[in-house]
C-alpha positions as CSV (number, residue, x, y, z in Angstrom):
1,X,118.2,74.1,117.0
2,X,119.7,76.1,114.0
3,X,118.6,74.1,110.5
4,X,121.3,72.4,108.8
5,X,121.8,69.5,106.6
6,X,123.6,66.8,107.7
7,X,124.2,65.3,104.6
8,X,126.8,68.0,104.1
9,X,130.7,66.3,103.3
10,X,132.9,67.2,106.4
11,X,135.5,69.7,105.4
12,X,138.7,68.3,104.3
13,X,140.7,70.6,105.9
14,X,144.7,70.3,104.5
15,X,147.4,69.0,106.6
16,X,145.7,67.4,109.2
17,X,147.6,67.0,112.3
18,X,149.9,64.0,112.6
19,X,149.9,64.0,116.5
20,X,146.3,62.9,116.1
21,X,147.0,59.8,114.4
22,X,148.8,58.4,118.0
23,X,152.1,56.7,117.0
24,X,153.6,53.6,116.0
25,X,152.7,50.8,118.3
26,X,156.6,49.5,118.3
27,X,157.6,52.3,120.4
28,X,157.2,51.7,124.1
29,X,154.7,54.4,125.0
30,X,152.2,53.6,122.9
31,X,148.6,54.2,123.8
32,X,145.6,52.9,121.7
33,X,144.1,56.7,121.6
34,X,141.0,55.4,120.0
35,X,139.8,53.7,122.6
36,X,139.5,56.6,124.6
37,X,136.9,57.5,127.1
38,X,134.5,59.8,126.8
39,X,136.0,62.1,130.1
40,X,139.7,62.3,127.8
41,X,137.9,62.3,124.8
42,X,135.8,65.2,125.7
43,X,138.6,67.4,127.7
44,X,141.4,66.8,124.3
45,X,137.8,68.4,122.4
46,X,137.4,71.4,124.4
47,X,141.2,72.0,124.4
48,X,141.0,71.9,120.3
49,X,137.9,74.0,120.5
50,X,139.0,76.4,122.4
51,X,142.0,76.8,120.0
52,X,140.0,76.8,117.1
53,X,137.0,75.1,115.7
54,X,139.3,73.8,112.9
55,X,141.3,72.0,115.2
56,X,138.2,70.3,116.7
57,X,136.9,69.3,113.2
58,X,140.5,67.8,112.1
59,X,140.0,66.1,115.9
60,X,136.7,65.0,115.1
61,X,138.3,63.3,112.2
62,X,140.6,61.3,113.1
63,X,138.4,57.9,113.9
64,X,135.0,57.0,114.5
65,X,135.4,56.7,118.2
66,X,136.5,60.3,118.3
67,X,133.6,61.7,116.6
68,X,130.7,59.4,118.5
69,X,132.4,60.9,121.6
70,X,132.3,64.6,120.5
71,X,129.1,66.7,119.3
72,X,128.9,67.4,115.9
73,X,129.2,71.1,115.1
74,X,126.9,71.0,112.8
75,X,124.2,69.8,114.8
76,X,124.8,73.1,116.8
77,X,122.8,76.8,117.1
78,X,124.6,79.0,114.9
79,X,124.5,81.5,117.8
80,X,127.4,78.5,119.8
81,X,130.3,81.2,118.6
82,X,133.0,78.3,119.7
83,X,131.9,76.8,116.4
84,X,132.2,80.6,114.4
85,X,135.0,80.6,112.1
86,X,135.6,83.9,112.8
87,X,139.7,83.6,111.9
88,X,139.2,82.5,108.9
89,X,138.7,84.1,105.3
90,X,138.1,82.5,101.9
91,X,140.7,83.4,98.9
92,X,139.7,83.7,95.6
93,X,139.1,80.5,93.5
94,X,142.9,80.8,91.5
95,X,143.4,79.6,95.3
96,X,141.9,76.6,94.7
97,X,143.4,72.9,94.8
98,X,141.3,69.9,93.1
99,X,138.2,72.0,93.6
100,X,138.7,72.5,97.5
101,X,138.4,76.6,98.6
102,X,142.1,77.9,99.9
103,X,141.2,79.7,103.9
104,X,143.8,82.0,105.8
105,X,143.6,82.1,109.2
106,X,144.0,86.2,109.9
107,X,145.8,85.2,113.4
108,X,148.0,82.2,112.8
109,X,148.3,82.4,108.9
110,X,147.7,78.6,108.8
111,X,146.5,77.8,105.3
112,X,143.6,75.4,104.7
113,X,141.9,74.1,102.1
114,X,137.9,73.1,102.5
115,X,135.7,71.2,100.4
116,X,132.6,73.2,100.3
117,X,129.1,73.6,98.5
118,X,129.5,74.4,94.7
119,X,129.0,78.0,94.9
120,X,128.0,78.1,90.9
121,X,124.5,77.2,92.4
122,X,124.6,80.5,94.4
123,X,124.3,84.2,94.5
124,X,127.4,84.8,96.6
125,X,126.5,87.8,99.1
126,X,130.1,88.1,101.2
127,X,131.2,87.0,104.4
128,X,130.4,87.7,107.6
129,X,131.9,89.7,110.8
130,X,132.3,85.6,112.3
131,X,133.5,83.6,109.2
132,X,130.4,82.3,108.0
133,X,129.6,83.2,104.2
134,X,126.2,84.4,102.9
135,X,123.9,82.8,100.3
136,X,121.7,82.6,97.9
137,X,119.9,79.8,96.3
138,X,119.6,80.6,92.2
139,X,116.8,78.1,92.5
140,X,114.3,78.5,94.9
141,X,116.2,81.9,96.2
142,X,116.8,81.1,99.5
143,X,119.2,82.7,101.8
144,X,122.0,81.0,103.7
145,X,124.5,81.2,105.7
146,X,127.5,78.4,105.5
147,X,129.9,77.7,108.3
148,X,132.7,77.0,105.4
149,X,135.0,74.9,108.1
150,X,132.1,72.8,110.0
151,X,130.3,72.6,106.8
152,X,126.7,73.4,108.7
153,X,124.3,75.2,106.3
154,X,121.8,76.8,108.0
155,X,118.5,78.2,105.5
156,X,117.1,81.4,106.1
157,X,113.9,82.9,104.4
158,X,113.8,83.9,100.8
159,X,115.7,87.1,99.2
160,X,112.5,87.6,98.0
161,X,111.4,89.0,101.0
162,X,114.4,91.6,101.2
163,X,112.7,93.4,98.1
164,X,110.3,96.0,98.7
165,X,106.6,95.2,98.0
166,X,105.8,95.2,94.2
167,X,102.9,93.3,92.2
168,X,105.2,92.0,89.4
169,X,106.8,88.5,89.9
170,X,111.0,88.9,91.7
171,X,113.4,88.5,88.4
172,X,117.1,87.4,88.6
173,X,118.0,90.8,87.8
174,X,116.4,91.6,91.2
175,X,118.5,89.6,93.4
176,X,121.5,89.4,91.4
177,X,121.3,93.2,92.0
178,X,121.0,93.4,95.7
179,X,124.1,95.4,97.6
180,X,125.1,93.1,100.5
181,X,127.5,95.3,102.9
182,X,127.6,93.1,105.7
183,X,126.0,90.5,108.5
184,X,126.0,88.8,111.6
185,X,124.4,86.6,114.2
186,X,123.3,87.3,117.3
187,X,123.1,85.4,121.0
188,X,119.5,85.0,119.7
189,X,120.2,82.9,116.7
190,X,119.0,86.2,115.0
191,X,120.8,86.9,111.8
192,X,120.9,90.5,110.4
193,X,121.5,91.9,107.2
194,X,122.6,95.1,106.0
195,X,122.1,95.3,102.4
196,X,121.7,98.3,100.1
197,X,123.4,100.7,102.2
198,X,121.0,101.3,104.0
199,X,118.2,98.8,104.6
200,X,118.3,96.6,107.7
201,X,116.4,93.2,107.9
202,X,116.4,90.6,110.6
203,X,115.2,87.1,110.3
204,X,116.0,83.2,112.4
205,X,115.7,80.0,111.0
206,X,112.9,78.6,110.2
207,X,111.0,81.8,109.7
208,X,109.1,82.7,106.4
209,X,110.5,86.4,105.9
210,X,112.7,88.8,106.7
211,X,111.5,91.6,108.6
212,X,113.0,94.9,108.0
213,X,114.1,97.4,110.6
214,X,112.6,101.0,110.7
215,X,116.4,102.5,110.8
216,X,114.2,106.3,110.7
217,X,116.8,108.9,109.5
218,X,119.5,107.1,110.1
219,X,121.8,106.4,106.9
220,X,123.7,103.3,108.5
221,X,127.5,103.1,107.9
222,X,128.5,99.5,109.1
223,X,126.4,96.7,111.2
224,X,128.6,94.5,112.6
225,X,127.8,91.5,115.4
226,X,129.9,92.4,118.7
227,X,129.9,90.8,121.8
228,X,126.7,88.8,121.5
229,X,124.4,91.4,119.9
230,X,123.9,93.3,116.5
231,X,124.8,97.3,116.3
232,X,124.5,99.4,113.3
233,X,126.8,102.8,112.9
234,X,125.6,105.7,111.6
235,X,126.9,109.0,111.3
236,X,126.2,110.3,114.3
237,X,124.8,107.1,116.7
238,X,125.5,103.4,117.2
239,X,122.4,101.7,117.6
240,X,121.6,98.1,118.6
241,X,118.6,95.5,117.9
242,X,116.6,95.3,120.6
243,X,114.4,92.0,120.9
244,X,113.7,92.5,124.8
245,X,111.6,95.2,124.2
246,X,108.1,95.0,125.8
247,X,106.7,95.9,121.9
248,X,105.6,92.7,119.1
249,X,108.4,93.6,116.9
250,X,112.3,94.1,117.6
251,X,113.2,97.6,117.1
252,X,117.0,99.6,116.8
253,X,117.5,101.6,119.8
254,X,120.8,103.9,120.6
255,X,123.4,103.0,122.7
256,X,125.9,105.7,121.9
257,X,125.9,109.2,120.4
258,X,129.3,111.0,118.9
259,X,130.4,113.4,116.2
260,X,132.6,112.5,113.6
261,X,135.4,115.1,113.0
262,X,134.5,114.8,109.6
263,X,131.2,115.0,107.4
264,X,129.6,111.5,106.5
265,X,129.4,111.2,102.5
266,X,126.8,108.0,102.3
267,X,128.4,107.9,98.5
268,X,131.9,107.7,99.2
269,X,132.7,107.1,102.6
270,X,133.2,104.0,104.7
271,X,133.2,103.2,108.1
272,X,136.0,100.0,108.7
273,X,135.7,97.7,111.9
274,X,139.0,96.8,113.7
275,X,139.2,94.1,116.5
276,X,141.7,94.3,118.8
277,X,143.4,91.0,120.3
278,X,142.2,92.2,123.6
279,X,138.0,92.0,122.2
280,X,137.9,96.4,121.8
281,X,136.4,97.1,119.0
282,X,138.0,100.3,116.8
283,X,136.0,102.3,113.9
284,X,138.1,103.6,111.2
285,X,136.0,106.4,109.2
286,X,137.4,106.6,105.7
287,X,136.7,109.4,103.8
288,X,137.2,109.6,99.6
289,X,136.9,113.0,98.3
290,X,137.2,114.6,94.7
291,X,139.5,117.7,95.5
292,X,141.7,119.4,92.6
293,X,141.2,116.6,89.8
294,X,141.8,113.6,92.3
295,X,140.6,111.8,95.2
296,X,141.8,112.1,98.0
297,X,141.6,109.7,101.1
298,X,141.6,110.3,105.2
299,X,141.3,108.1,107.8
300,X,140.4,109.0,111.3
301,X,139.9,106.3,114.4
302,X,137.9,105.6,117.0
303,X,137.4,103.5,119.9
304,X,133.9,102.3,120.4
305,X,133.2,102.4,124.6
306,X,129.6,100.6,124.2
307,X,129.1,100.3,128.0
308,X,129.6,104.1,128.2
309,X,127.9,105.2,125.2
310,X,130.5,107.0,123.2
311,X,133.5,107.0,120.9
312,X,136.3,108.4,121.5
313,X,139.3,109.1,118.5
314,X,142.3,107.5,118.9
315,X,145.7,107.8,117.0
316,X,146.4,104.1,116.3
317,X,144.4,100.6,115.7
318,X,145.1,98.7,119.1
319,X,148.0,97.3,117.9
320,X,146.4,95.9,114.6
321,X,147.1,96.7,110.9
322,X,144.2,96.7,108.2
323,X,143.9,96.2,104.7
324,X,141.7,98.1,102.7
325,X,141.0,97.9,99.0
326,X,141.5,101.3,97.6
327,X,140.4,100.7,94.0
328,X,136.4,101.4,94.3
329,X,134.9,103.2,98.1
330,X,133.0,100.6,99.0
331,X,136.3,98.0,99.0
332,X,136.1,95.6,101.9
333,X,138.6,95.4,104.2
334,X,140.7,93.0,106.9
335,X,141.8,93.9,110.2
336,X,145.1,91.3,111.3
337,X,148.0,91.2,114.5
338,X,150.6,92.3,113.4
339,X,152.6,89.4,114.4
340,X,150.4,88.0,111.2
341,X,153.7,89.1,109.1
342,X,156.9,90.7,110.5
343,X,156.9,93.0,107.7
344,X,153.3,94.4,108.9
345,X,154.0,97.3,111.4
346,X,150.9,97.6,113.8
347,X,148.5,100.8,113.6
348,X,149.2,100.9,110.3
349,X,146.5,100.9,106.7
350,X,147.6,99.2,104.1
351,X,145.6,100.6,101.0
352,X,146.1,98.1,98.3
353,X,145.0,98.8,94.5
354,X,144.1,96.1,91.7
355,X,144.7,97.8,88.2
356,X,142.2,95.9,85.9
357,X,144.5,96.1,82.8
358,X,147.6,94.5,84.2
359,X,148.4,92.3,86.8
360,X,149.6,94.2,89.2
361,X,148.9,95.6,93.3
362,X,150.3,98.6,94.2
363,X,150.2,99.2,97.8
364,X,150.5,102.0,100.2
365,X,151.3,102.7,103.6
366,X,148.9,104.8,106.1
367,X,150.4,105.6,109.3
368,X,147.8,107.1,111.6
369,X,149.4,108.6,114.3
370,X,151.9,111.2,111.9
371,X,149.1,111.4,109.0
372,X,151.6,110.1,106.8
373,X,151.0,108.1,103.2
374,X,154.2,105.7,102.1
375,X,154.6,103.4,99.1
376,X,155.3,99.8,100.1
377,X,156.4,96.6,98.6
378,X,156.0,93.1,99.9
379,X,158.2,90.0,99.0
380,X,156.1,87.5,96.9
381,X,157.0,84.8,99.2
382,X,155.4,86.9,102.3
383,X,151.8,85.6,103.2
384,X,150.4,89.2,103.3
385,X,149.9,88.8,99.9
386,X,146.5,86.1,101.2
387,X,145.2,89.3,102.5
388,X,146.1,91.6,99.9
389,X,144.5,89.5,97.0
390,X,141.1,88.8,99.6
391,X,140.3,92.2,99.8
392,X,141.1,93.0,96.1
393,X,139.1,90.7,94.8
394,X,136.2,89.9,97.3
């Protein structure tokens, strides 16, 4: 079982939902729904479950009876992807409301608010590909992931052991220092980080280090968890981690080869994951070049086809639109529907850029298939701007 602390609060997620509560007992059809048995109990869970993991939690909430009758998430592997938040991302902090963390559902835009660890104690790293965020201990320097809805916190080995070998003691200079890109967890319980740009490390809970990957001569572009398993992209292969290997350690082995129609620069360019709502999974390669006094910017697309072992460009996103800070390279991004806002239009890149000095976004429109850069405005009121100040500010 994944390590977590149970002495964790529950999440108190905003606006629970009233149907929960049952109704008045005036009316003639009432029902005492907390004495339900554990066969309704259990079938109302999996239903919220399968919606959403917040939906089970605000379940779970409701009474006692409710929650002896359901398993606590937080008791669960943190490889049990019903419990991954994977819909939800965390707003900066001028979000906030009476110190509870403001989350936007990237499907629904439902709007949450979560009570969750006081991240002054940590080294925030980022998100992860599923929701969860990454951390780091200032005291004792220990890494951990946090599902922010379920409230499971799940410790990992030191950052110490990320570093590479040296004799003098780690300083907080050291860790505050290292470049998290990205994460994710396996079917394994395995959790990966890419970090640095281009060093790989693996570790599962309750382990004393992380063990780094030989990635070779590979400069890796993007790991990202899909389906179950943890691949890295490079410029010219996507490899996987391999842990069924017949050898003591896991290794990276390649599943697909393919040539990008344009040159990798390790500096400035970017490779962007996109997932559509029927589980593909689309690159977008985004180059940033200095060329006549000005960078420039290029996007091309491409479908990864894991099972046959290569990518394939494509003109659009599967539908979806992302949002891609444009102020610094290594920006992060958000893939959404676009039924996430009817002012979105799908296969579309929305490059939005924060000018330090004033408060102000300006945004433009990428449209993929006619090569074709636009100027865009969105109403105030419009709930694009969650994503647009998440990826400005993350």
């Amino acid at each position: 079982m994944a390590s977590s602390r149970a002495k964790r609060a529950r999440p108190e997620l905003a606006n629970p939902q009233a149907a929960l509560s049952g109704s008045s007992p005036l009316h003639s059809d009432w029902r005492d729904w907390a004495s339900l048995t554990a066969g309704p109990a259990a079938l109302i869970a999996e239903r919220a479950l399968s919606n959403d993991v917040a939906d089970y939690v605000r379940f779970r909430t409701v009474c006692t009876a409710w929650r002896a009758l359901c398993p606590d998430p937080r008791a669960q592997e943190i490889s049990d992807r019903r419990f991954h938040p994977r819909q939800w991302i965390m707003l900066p902090s001028n979000f906030n409301v009476d110190r509870r963390r403001c989350f936007v559902n990237v499907s629904t835009g439902e709007k949450i608010h979560v009570g969750i660890l006081d991240l002054r104690r940590y080294y925030f790293r980022g998100p992860t590909a599923e929701g969860f965020l990454v951390l780091c201990q200032k005291s004792t320097h220990v890494v951990q992931l946090l599902n922010p809805i379920t409230g499971q916190v799940t410790d990992l080995p030191c950052a110490n052991t990320l570093l590479d070998p040296d004799p003098d003691p780690v300083t907080t200079d050291q860790l505050r220092s290292l470049d998290f890109c990205s994460a994710g967890v396996t079917n394994d319980n395995t959790v990966a980080l890419l970090y640095d740009f281009h060093k790989f490390a693996i570790a599962k809970p309750g382990q004393e280090a992380w063990r780094r990957l030989d990635v070779g001569q590979h400069r890796i572009m993007a790991a990202l968890p899909f389906a179950g398993r943890m691949y890295c992209v490079t410029e010219k292969k996507i490899l996987v981690v391999d842990e069924d290997n017949t050898s003591a350690s896991p290794r990276l082995v390649v599943v697909a080869d393919f040539k990008l129609e344009r040159e990798f620069s390790l500096l400035y360019d970017r490779m962007h994951p996109v997932f559509d709502e029927r589980g593909g999974l689309v690159l977008v390669h985004r180059t940033h070049r200095f060329i006549e006094n000005r960078f420039t910017e290029k996007f091309t697309a491409y479908r990864a086809r894991l099972d046959a072992g290569i990518m394939e460009p494509i003109r659009g996103l599967g539908g979806q639109a992302l949002f891609i800070c444009s102020s610094h390279p290594a920006g992060p991004s958000q893939s959404v529907p676009a039924k996430f806002s009817s002012s979105i239009k799908p296969d579309t890149i929305y490059l939005c850029r924060k000018y330090s000095d004033v408060n102000q976004v300006d945004i433009v429109a990428f449209d993929p298939s006619a090569g074709t850069f636009v100027e865009t405005e969105f109403d105030k009121k419009d709930i694009v701007k969650f994503l647009i100040a998440y990826v400005v500010t993350s």
